[in-house]
DOMIPA-334804 format. One record per residue (C-alpha): residue number from 1; residue in three letters; x, y, z. Coordinates in steps of 0.5 Angstrom, whole numbers. Layout:
! residues N
SEGU   pos   code      xx      yy      zz
SEGU   NUM    ALA       X       Y       Z
...
END
This chain:
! residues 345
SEGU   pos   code      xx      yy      zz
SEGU     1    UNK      35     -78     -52
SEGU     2    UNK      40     -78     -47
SEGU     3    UNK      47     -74     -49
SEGU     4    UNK      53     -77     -47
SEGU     5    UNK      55     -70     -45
SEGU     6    UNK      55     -63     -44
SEGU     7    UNK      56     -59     -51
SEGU     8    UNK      58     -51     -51
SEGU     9    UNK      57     -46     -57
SEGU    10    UNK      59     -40     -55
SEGU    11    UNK      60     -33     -58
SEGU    12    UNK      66     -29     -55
SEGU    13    UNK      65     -22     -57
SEGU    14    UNK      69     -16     -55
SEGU    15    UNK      64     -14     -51
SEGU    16    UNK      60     -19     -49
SEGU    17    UNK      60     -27     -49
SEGU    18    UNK      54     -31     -50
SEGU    19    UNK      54     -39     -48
SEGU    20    UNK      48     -43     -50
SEGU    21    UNK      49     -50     -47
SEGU    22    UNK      45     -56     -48
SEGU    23    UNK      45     -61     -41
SEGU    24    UNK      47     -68     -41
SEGU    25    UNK      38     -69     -41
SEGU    26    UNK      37     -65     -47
SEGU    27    UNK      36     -59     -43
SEGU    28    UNK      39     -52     -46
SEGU    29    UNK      41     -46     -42
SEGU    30    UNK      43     -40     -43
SEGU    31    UNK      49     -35     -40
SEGU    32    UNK      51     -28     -41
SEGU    33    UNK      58     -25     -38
SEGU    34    UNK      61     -19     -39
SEGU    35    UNK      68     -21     -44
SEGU    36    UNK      72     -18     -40
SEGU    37    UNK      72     -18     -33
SEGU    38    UNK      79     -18     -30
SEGU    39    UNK      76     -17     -23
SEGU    40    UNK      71     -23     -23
SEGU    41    UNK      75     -28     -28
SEGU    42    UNK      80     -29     -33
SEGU    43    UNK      77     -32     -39
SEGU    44    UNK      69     -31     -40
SEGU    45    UNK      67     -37     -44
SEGU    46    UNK      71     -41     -38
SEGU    47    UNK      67     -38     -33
SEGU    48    UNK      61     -39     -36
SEGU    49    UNK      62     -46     -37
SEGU    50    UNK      64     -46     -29
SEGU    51    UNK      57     -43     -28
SEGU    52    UNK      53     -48     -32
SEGU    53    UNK      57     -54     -29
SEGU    54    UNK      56     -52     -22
SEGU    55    UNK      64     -52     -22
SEGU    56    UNK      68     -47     -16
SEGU    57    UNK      73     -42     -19
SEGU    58    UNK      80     -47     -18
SEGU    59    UNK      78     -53     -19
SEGU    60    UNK      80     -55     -27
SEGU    61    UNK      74     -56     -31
SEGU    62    UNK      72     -64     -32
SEGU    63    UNK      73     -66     -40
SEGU    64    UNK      70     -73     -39
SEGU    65    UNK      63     -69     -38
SEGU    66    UNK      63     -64     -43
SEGU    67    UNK      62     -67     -51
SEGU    68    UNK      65     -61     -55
SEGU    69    UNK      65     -54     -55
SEGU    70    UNK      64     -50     -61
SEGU    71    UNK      66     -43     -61
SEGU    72    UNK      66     -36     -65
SEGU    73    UNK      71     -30     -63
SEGU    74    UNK      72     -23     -64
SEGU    75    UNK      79     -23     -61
SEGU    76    UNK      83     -23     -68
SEGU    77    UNK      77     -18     -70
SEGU    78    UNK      77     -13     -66
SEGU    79    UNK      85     -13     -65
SEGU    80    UNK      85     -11     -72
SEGU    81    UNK      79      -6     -71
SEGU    82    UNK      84      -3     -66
SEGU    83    UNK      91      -4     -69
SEGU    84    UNK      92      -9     -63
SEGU    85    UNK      95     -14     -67
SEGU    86    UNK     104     -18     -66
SEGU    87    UNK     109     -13     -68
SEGU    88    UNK     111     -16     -75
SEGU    89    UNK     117     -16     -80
SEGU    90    UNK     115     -17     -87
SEGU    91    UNK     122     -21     -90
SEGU    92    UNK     121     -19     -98
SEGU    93    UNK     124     -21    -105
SEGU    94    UNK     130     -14    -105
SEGU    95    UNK     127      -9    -110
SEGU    96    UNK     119     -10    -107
SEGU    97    UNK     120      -7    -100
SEGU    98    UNK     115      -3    -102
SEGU    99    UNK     110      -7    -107
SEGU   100    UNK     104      -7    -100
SEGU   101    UNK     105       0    -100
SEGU   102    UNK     104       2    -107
SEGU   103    UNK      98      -3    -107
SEGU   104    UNK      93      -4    -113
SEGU   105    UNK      93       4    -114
SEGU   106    UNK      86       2    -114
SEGU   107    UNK      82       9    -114
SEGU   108    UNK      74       8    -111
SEGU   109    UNK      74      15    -110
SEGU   110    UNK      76      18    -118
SEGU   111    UNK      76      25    -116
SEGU   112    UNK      80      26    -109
SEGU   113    UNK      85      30    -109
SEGU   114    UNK      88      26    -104
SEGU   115    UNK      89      20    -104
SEGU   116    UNK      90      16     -97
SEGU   117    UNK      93      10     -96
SEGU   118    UNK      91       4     -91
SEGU   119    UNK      97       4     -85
SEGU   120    UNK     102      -2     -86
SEGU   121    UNK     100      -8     -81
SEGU   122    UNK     108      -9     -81
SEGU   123    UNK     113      -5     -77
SEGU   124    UNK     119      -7     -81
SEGU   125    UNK     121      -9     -88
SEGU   126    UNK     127     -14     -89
SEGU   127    UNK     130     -14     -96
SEGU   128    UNK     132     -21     -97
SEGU   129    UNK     137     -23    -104
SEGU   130    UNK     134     -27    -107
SEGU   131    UNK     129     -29    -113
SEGU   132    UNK     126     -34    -117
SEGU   133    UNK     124     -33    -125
SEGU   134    UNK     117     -34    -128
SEGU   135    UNK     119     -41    -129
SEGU   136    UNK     122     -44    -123
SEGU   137    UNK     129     -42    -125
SEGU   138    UNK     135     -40    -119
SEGU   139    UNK     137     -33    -121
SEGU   140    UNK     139     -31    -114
SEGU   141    UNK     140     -36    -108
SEGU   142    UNK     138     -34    -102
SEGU   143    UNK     144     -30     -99
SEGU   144    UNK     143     -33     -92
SEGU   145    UNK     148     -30     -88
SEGU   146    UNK     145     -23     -89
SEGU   147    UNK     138     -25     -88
SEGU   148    UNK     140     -28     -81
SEGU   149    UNK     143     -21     -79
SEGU   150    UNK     137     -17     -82
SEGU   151    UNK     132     -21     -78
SEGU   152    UNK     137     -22     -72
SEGU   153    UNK     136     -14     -72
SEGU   154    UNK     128     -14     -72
SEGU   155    UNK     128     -20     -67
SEGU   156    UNK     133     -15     -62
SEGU   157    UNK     127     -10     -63
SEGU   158    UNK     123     -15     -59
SEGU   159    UNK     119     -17     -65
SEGU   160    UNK     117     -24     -66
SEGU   161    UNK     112     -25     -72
SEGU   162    UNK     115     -26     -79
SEGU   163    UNK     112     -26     -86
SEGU   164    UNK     115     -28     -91
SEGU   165    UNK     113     -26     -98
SEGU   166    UNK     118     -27    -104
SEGU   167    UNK     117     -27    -112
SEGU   168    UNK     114     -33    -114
SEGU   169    UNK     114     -37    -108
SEGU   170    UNK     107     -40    -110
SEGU   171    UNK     110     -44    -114
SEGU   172    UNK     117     -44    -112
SEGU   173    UNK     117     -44    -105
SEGU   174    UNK     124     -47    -104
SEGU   175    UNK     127     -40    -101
SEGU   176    UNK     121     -39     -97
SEGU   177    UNK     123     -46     -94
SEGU   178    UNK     129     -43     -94
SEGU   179    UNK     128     -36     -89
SEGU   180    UNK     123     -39     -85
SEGU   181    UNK     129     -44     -83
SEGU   182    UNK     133     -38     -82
SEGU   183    UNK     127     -34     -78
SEGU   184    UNK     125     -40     -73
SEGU   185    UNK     132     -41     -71
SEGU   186    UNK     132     -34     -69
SEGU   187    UNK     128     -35     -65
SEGU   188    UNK     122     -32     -68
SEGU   189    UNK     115     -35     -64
SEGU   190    UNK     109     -33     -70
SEGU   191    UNK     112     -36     -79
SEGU   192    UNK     108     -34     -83
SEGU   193    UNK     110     -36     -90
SEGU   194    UNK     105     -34     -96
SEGU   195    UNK     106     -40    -100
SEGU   196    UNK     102     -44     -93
SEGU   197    UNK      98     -37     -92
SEGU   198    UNK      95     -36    -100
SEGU   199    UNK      98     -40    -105
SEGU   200    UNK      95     -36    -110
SEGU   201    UNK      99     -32    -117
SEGU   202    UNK      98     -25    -114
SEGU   203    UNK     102     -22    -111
SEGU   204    UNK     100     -17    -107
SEGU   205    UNK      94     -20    -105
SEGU   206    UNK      99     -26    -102
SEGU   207    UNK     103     -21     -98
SEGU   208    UNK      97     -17     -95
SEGU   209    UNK      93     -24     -93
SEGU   210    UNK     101     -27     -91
SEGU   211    UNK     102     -20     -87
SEGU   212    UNK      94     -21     -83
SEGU   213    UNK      96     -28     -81
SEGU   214    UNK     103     -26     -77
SEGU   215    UNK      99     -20     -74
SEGU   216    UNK      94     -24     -72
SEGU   217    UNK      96     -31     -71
SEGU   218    UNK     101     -30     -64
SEGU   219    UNK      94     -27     -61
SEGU   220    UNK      89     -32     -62
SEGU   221    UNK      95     -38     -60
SEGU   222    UNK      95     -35     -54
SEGU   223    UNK      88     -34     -53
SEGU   224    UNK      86     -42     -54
SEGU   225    UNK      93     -44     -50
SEGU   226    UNK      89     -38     -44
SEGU   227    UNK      82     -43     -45
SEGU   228    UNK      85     -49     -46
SEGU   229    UNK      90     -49     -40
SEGU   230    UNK      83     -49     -36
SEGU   231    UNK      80     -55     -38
SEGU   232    UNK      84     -61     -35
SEGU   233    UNK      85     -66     -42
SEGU   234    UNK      85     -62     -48
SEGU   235    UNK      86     -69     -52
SEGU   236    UNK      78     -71     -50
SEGU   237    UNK      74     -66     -52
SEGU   238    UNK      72     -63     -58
SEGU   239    UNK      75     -56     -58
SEGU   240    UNK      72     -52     -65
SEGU   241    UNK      73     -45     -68
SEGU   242    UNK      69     -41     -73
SEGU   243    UNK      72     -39     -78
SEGU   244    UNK      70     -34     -83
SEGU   245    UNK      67     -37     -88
SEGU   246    UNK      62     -40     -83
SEGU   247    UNK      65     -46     -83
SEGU   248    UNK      68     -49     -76
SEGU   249    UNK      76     -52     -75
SEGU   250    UNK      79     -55     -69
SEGU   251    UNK      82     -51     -65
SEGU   252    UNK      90     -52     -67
SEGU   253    UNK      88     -51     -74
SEGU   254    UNK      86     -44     -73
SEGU   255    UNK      88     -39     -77
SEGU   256    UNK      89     -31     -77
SEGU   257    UNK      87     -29     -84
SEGU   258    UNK      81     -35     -83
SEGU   259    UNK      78     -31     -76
SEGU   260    UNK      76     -25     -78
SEGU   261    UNK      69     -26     -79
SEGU   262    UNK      69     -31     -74
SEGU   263    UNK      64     -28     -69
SEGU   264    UNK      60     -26     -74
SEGU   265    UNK      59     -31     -79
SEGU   266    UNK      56     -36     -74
SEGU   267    UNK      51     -29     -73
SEGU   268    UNK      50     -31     -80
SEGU   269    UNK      48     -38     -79
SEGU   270    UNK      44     -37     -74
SEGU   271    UNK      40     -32     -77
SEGU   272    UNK      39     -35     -83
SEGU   273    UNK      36     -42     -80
SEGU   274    UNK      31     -38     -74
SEGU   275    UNK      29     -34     -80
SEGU   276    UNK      27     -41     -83
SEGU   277    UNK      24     -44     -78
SEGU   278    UNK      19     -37     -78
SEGU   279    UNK      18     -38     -87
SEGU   280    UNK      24     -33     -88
SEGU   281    UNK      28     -34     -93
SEGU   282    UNK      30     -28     -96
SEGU   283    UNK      33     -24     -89
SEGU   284    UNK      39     -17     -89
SEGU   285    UNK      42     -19     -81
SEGU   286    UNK      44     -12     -77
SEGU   287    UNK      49     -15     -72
SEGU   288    UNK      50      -9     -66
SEGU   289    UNK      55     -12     -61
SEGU   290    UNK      59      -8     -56
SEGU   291    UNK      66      -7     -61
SEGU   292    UNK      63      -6     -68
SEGU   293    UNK      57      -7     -73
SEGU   294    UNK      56     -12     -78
SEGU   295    UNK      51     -13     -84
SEGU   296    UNK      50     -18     -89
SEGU   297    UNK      44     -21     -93
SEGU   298    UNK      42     -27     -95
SEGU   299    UNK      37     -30    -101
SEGU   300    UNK      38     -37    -102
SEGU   301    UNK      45     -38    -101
SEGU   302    UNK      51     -35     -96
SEGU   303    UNK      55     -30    -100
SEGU   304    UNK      61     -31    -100
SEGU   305    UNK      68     -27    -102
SEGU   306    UNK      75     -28    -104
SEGU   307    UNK      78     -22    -104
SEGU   308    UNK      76     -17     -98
SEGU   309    UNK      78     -11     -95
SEGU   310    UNK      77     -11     -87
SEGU   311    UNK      78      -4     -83
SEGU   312    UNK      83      -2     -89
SEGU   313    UNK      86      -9     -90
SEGU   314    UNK      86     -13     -96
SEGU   315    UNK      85     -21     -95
SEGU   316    UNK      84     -26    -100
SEGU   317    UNK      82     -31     -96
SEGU   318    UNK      74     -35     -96
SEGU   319    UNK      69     -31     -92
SEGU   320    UNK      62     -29     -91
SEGU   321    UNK      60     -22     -95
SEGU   322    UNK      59     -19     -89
SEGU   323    UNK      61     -11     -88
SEGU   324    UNK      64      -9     -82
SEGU   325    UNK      65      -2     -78
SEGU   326    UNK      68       0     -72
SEGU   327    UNK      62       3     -69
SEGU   328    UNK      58      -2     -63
SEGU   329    UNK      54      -1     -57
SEGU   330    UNK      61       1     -53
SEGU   331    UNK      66       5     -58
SEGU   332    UNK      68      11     -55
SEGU   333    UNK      66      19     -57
SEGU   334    UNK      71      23     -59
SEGU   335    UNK      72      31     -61
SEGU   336    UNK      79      32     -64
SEGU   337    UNK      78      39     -64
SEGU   338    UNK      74      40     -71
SEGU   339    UNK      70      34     -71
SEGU   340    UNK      67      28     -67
SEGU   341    UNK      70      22     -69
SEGU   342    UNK      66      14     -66
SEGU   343    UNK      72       9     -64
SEGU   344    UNK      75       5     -66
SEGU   345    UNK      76       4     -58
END
């Protein structure tokens, strides 16, 4: 059977970025670059698309030939890995600044003596008056004049991604609506707002999950825009990511707190079904890339979480049981002075 395209499924790690392919004939070819490579090329999965396709290094990448690309990336991964992610404000309900801080006093070790907090993804805190009861009624509404100067100061600090998070907005987002309004007209570029993010009751898992998606969200825009700005009609090929649940989305429904897992979790996928064709249906993936490690087992069905903690961030978002560490094939070795210390560089 002839296809009527090329189709692209690639796995951008931090280190290193395989491309399979399947040729207009059925043919499957395979490829492997070095992620990043700034002598050589902007954008790896691109250029391995220009080698397979036989394409010079200017010329734009013909859509019409090309029936879909699906791809896995670790881009948000490891930016949060690294703590390379937006700078963000956190705009909250006046009296909670505080709440992600504190967190769920959750005690995994019940007898350290001291307690070690996650660091913060957000940079800045912003009080905003306002507040909602329990059944929708307005006790306070949105004092807007204070909420522009407050998220003007953090835009003039050069911050452009907002999350906003207010007391139950799950529910009642209309002062939600209200700030993001007021955020955009500012200027800032990445809105995230918790009752989109995580429409859920809790709300310190909202928050944190609202404060991923601001993290992270402004990267992986820039990363499709950079790959999409090769190819020469984005609206006639079929661009999908993998998200973390081992699902795949269009590349513009893409989302930070749905991407972190997305290298792995096609990692998965793939185990799973090799293992099947060889009479394996019982397997534990070990997942060594270039930037981090990850391990999952499989004995039947995925396994799938709600609640996560990823690199010290707590997630509430559908994703693969996989555990990750900043540990790959790449991470550099330290000696701090008393101890050696691996990554997460």
């Amino acid at each position: 059977m002839v296809n009527t395209g090329w189709q692209f499924w690639i796995d951008r790690g931090g280190t290193f970025t395989d491309i399979v392919a399947q040729t207009p004939t059925g043919e499957i070819v395979v490829r492997k670059l070095l992620s990043e490579n700034p002598e050589q090329y902007d954008d790896a999965p691109i250029q391995g698309i220009r080698d397979l396709m036989g394409i010079a290094q200017n010329k734009p990448i013909p859509t019409d030939k090309i029936a879909a690309i699906k791809m896995g990336t670790t881009v948000a991964t490891n930016a949060l890995l690294e703590r390379k992610g937006d700078r963000v404000v956190l705009a909250t309900t006046k009296g909670f600044k505080d709440a992600l801080r504190i967190g769920y006093q959750n005690r995994p070790d019940i007898f350290a003596l001291e307690i070690v907090l996650p660091e913060m993804l957000y940079e800045q805190v912003v009080e905003i008056v306002e507040r909602y009861d329990a059944k929708g009624n307005e006790l306070v509404p949105v004092d807007q004049a204070k909420t522009q100067k407050d998220l003007q100061a953090a835009y003039d600090l050069g911050i452009r991604s907002c999350a906003i998070l207010l007391m139950h907005s799950y529910r009642y987002p209309h002062h939600e609506l209200q700030v993001a309004e007021i955020a955009r007209k500012i200027g800032l570029t990445q809105v995230s707002v918790s009752h989109q993010v995580s429409p859920l009751i809790k709300f310190i898992s909202r928050g944190d999950t609202t404060v991923v998606d601001a993290y992270l969200s402004p990267i992986l825009r820039r990363y499709v825009e950079q790959f999409t700005s090769k190819l020469l009609d984005r609206s006639s090929i079929k661009l999908m990511f993998m998200q973390s649940n081992g699902g795949l989305v269009d590349a513009d429904l893409f989302q930070g707190k749905d991407s972190i897992l997305s290298g792995p979790a096609g990692g998965i996928v793939g185990a799973v079904k090799t293992a099947a064709i060889a009479g394996f249906d019982k397997i534990i993936g070990f997942d060594m890339g270039g930037t981090s490690t990850d391990v999952s087992h499989y004995a039947g069905e995925y396994e799938r979480s709600l609640e996560t903690e990823i690199a010290g961030v707590r997630l509430r978002s559908p994703m693969m049981a996989i555990h990750t560490v900043a540990a790959g094939g790449g991470s550099i070795l330290h000696f701090d002075g008393s101890r050696y210390r691996v990554g997460p560089d």
